[in-house]
C-alpha positions as CSV (number, residue, x, y, z in Angstrom):
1,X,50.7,-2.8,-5.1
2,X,50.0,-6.6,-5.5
3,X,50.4,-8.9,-2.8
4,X,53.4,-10.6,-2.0
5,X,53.1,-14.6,-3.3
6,X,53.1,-16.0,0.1
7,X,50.4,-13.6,1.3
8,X,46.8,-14.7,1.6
9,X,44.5,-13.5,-0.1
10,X,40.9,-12.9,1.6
11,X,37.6,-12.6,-0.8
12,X,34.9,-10.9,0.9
13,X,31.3,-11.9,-0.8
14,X,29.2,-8.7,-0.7
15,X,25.2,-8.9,-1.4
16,X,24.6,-5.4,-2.6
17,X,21.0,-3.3,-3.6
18,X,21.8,-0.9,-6.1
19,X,19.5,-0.2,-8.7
20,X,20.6,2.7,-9.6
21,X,24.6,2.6,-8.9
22,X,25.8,-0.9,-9.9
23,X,29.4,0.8,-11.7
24,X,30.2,2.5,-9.1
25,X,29.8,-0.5,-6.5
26,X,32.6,-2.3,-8.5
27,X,34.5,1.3,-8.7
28,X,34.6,1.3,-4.9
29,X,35.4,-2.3,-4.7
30,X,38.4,-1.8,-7.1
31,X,39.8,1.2,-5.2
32,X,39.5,-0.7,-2.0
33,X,41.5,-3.2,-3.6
34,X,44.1,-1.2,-4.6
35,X,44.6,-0.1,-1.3
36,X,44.3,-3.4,0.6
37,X,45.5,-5.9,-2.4
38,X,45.6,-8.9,0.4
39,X,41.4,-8.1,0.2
40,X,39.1,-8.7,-2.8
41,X,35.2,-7.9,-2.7
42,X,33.3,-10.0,-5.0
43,X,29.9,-8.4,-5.5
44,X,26.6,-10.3,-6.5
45,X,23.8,-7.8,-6.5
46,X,20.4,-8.1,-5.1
47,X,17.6,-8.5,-7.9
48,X,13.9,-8.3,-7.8
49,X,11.6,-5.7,-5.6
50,X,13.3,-5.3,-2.2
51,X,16.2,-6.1,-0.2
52,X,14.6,-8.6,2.4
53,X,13.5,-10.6,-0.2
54,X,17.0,-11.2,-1.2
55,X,18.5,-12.0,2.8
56,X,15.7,-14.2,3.9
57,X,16.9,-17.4,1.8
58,X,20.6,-16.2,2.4
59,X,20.0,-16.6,6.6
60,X,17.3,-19.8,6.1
61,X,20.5,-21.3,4.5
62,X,23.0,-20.0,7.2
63,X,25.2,-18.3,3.7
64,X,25.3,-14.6,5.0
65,X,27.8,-12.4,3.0
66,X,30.4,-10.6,4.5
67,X,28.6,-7.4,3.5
68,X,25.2,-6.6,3.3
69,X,22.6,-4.1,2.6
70,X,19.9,-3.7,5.0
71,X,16.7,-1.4,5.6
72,X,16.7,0.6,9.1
73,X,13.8,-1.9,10.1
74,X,13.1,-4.0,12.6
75,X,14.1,-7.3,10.5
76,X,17.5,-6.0,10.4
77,X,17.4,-5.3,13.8
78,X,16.2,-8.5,14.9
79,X,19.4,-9.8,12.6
80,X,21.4,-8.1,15.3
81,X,20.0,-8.9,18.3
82,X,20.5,-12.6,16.7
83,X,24.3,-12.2,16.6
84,X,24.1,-12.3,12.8
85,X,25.8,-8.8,12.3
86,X,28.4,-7.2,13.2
87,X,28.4,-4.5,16.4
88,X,29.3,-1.1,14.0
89,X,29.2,1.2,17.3
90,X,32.9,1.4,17.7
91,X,33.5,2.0,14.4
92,X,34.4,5.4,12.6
93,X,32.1,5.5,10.5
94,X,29.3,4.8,13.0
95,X,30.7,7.6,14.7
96,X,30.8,9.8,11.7
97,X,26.7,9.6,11.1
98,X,24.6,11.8,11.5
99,X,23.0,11.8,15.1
100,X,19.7,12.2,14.0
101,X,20.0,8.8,11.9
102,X,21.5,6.5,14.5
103,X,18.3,5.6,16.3
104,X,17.1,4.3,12.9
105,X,19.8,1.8,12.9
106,X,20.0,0.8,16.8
107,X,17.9,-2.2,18.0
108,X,15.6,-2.7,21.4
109,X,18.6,-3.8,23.0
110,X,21.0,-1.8,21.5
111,X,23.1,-3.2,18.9
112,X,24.0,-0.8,16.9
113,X,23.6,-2.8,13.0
114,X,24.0,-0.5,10.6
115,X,25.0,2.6,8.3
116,X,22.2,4.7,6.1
117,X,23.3,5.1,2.5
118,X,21.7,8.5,3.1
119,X,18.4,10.8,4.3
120,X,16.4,9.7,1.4
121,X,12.8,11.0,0.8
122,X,10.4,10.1,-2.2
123,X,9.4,13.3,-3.6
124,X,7.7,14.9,-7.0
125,X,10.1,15.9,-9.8
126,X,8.2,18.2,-11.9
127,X,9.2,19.6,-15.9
128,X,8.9,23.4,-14.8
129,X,8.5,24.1,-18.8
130,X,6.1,22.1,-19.4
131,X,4.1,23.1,-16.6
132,X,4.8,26.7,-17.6
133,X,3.3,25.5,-20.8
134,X,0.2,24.0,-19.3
135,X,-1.1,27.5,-17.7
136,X,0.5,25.7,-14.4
137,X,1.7,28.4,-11.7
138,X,1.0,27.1,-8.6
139,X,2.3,23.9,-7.5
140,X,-0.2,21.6,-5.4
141,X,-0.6,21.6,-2.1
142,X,-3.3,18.5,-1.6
143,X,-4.5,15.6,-3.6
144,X,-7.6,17.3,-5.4
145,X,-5.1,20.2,-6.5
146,X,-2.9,17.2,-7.7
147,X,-5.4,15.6,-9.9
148,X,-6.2,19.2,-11.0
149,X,-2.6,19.5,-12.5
150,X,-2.8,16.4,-13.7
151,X,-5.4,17.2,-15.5
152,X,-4.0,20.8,-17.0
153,X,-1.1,18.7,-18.2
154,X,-3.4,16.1,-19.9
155,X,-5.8,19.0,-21.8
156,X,-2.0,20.8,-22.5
157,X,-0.8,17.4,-24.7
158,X,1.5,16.3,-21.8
159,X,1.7,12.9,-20.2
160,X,1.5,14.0,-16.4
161,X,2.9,11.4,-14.6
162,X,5.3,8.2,-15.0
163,X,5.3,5.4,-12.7
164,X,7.0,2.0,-12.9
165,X,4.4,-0.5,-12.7
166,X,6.8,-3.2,-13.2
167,X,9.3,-1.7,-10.2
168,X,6.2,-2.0,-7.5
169,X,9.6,-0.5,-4.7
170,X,8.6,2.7,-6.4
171,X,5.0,2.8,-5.9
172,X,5.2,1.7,-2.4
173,X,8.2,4.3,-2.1
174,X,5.8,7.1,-4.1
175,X,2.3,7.0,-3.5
176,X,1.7,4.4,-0.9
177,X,4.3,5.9,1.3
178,X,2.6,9.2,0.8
179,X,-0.7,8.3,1.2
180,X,-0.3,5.9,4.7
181,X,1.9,8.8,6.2
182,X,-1.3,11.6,5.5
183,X,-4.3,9.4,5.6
184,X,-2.8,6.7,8.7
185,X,-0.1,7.8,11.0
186,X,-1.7,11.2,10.9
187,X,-4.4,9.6,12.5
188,X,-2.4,8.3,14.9
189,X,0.6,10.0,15.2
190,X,1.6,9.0,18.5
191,X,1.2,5.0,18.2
192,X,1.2,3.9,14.7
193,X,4.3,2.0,14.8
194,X,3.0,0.2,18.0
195,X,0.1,-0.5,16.4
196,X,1.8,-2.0,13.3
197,X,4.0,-3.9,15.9
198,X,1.3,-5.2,18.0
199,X,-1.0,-6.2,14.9
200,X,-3.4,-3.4,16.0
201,X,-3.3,-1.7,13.0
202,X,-7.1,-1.9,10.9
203,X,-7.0,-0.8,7.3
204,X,-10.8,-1.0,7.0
205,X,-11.6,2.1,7.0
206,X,-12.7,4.7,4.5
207,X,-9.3,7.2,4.3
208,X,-7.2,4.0,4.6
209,X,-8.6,2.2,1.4
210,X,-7.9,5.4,0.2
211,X,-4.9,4.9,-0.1
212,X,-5.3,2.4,-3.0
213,X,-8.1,4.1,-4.4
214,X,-6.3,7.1,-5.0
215,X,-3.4,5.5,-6.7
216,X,-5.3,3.5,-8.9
217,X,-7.8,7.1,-10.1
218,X,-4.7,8.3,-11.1
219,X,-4.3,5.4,-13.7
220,X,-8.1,5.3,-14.6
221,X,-8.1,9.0,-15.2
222,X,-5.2,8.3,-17.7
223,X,-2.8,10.6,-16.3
224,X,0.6,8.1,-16.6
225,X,2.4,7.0,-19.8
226,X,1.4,4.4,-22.0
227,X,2.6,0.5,-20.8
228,X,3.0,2.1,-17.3
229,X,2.7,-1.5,-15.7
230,X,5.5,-2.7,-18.1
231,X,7.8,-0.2,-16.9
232,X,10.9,-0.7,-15.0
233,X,13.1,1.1,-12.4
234,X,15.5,2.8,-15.7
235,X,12.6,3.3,-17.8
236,X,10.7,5.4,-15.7
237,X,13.5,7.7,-14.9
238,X,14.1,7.9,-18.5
239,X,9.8,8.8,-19.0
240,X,10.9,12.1,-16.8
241,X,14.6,12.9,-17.6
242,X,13.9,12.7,-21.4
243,X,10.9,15.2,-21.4
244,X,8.6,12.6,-22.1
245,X,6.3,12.8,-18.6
246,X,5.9,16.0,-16.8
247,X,6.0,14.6,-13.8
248,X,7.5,11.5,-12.0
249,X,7.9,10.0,-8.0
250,X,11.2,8.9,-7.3
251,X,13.6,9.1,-4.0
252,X,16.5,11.7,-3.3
253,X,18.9,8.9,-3.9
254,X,18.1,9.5,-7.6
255,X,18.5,13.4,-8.0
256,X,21.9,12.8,-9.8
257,X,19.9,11.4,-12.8
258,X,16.6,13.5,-12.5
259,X,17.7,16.8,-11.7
260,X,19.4,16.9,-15.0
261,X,17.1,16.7,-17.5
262,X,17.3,16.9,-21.0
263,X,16.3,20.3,-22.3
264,X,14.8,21.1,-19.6
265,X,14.8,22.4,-15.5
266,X,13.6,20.2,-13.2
267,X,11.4,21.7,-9.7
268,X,10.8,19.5,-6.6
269,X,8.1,19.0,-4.4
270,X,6.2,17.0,-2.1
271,X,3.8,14.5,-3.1
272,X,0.6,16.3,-1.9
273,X,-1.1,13.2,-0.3
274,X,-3.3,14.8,2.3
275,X,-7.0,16.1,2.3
276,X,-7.4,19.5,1.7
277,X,-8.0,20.9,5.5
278,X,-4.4,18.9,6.1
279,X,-0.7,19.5,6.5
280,X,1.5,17.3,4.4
281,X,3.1,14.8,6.2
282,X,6.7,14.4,4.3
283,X,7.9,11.0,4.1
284,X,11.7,11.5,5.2
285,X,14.3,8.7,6.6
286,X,17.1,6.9,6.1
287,X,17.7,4.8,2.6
288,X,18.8,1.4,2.6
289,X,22.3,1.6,4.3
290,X,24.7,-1.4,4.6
291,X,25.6,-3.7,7.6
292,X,28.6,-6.6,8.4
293,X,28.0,-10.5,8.8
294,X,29.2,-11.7,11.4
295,X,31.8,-14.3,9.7
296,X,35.2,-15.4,9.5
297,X,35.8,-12.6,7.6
298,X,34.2,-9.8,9.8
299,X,37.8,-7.6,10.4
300,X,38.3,-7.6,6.5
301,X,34.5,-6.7,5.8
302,X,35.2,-3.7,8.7
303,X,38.0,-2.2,6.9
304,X,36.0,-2.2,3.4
305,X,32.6,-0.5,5.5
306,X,35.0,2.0,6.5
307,X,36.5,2.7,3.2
308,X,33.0,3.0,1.5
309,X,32.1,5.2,3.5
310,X,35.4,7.5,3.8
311,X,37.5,7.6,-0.1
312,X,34.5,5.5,-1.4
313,X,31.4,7.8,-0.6
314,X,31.8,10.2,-3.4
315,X,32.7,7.7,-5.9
316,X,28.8,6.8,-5.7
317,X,27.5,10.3,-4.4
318,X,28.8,12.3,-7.4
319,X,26.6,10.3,-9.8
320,X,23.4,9.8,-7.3
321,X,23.9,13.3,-5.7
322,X,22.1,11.7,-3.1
323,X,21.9,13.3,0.3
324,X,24.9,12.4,2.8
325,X,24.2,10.9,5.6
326,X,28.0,11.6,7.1
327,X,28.8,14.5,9.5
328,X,32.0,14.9,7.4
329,X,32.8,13.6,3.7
330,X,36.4,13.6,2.5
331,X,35.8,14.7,-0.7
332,X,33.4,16.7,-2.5
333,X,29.7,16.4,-2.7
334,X,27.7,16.8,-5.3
335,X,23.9,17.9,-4.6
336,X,21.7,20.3,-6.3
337,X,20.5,23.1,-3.8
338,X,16.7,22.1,-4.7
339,X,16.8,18.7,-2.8
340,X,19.1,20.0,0.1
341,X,16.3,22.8,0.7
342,X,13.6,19.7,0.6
343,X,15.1,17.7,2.9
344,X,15.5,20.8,5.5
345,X,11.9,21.7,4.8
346,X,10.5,18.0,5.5
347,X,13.0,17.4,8.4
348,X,11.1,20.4,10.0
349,X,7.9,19.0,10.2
350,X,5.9,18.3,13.2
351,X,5.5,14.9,12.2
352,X,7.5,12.7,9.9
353,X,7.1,9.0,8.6
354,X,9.9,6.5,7.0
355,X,9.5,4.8,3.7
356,X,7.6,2.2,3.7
357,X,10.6,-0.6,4.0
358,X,11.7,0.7,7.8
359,X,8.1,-0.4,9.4
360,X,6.3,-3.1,7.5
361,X,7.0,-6.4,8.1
362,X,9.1,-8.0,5.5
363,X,6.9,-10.6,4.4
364,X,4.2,-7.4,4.6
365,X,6.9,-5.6,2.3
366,X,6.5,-8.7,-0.1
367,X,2.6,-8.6,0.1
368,X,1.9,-4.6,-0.5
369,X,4.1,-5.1,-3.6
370,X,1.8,-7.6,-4.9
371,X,-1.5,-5.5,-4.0
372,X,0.1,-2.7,-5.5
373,X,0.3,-4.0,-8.8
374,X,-3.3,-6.7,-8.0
375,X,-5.2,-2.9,-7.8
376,X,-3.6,-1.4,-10.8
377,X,-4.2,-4.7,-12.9
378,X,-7.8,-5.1,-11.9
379,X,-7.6,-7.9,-9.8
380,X,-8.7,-6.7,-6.7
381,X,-10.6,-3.8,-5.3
382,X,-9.1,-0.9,-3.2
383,X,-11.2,-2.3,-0.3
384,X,-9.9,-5.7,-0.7
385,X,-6.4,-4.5,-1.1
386,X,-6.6,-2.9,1.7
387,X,-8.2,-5.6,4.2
388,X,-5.4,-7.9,3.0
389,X,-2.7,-5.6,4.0
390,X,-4.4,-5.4,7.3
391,X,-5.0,-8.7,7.7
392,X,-0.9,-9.6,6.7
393,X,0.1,-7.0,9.4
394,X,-2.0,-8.4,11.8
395,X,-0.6,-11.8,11.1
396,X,2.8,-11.3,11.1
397,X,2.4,-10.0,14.6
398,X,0.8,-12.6,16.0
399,X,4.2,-14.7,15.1
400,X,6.2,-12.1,15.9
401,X,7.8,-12.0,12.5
402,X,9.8,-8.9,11.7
């Protein structure tokens, strides 16, 4: 149904991270449309490594969109407690998350800011044929045992692992997530975000250069795919869905591509990060969810939150078979029984850590993904990688930038 020539016509300008779901975005856009014709959503998509680096210059320039994604972290929070977005706790759709998520997306004083795209959790896809083939029969359950796989796969003719160099999101997602979460806040599981907060938080010692040093032994020892810092977001999912790498990091938010690869049956588990007398910590929380300027156009940008997360949601979940972070979905969802059982396994757990995005800093955010690659490249130690990230942490604090 078009709308009537007299009628106006309202655009809504919608700033939109999705790597991995870009058709679908405009899917959901054109449905809303066809059921509100007086609305249209123009959608630019965020580029580059993270999705603060993409709203910083939009707010220094007072040009926020209608829509937004946004991390469950204290930037966005801060946003709120600003007036810059839109209060979502009367909403249906706020009312329809899960409970366990809504703290995630509540500030200090209460403004509630935002809605999770889902319970996302980077986790190890593994080719269960080719580790058949490489004498493999028990899956690791620490870092030494890791490298050991690694190593069967390497001796069998397999590349073990694919990264995305060129994607550094992924690395901090993968193994830096992983490795702060077993060799940091399980240190001190009780204050690390109020360290991190109050600039308390010293990376000098010898577990947390670890962190860095373990990720780049597993490039030295040659255990990831040839032109590994050349390769992009796609490309790596390709490496593992194609049967190329036996193994690969990714989030749940990607299962729809990875659980399905070609030829072959993919296994999950969780990136063994810890020291051998330790539990795993799981990295498990909320991925990057979407929020509402507010702007003239705030009522309009309401009705299209609502609707991509009611008759929208499985337009995107079908293809990501992501894990819903709704108590009810009108439609049907789409998610491999693997990934469900992960999530209720790591959700378990006596202690749990976000991603990386939901308690860095942002310009933090913007500095690890730089030391990520410095380490891998050769330019700086593990040590020095390490102090620097330390040192940004304890900066940002002392201006009290989220």
């Amino acid at each position: 149904m078009a709308p009537s020539p007299s009628a106006t016509v309202t655009h809504l300008n919608a700033l939109v991270w999705a790597p991995d779901w870009p058709e679908q975005v405009h899917e959901i856009a054109d449905a809303f449309h066809r059921a509100h014709p007086d609305i249209v959503v123009d959608v630019q998509f965020m580029i580059g490594n993270s999705v603060e680096e993409n709203l910083k210059p939009k707010i220094a320039t007072h040009h926020l969109p209608d829509i937004i994604s946004v991390n469950a972290n204290a930037y966005a929070a801060e946003l709120a407690d600003q007036g810059l977005l839109a209060e979502l706790g009367d909403t249906p759709v706020w009312s329809n998350m899960i409970d366990k998520l809504k703290p995630d997306w509540t500030s200090q004083s209460g403004r509630h800011f935002g809605i999770s795209g889902g319970i996302g959790a980077p986790l190890v896809y593994y080719n269960r044929e080719m580790f058949q083939k490489a004498g493999i029969s028990t899956l690791p359950g620490n870092f030494d045992q890791l490298l050991a796989v690694c190593a069967a796969l390497k001796a069998a003719g397999f590349v073990p692992m694919a990264w995305t160099g060129a994607f550094p999101n992924m690395l901090a997602n993968g193994p830096f997530s992983a490795g702060f979460a077993n060799a940091v806040a399980a240190r001190y599981p009780h204050d690390w975000k109020e360290r991190i907060a109050g600039g308390r938080l010293r990376l000098d010692d010898p577990e947390a250069i670890d962190i860095f040093a373990r990720i780049k032994l597993i490039a030295q020892r040659g255990y990831l795919q040839p032109g590994y810092m050349q390769t992009g977001y796609d490309e790596g999912i390709r490496w593992f869905s194609e049967g190329r790498a036996a193994m690969t990091i990714q989030g749940t938010w990607s299962a729809g591509q990875l659980m399905h690869g070609k030829d072959f049956h993919t296994g999950v588990f969780m990136p063994p990060w810890n020291a051998a007398h330790q539990q795993i910590v799981p990295v498990i929380g909320s991925e990057t969810g979407f929020a509402v300027g507010e702007t003239a156009h705030k009522e309009a940008a309401l009705k299209f939150l609502n609707f991509l997360y009611d008759e929208g949601f499985p337009l995107q979940q079908n293809k990501r078979q992501n894990v819903s972070p709704l108590k009810h979905v009108k439609g049907p969802l789409i998610n491999d029984p693997q990934i469900i059982s992960y999530i209720e396994h790591a959700m378990r757990a006596p202690l749990t850590v976000g991603p990386y995005y939901s308690y860095l800093p942002t310009n933090t955010i913007a500095r690890l993904h730089g030391l990520l690659q410095d380490v891998l490249f050769n330019r700086q130690t593990p040590r020095q990688a390490a102090l620097a990230l330390s040192d940004s942490i304890r900066d940002e604090a002392r201006v009290d930038n989220k």
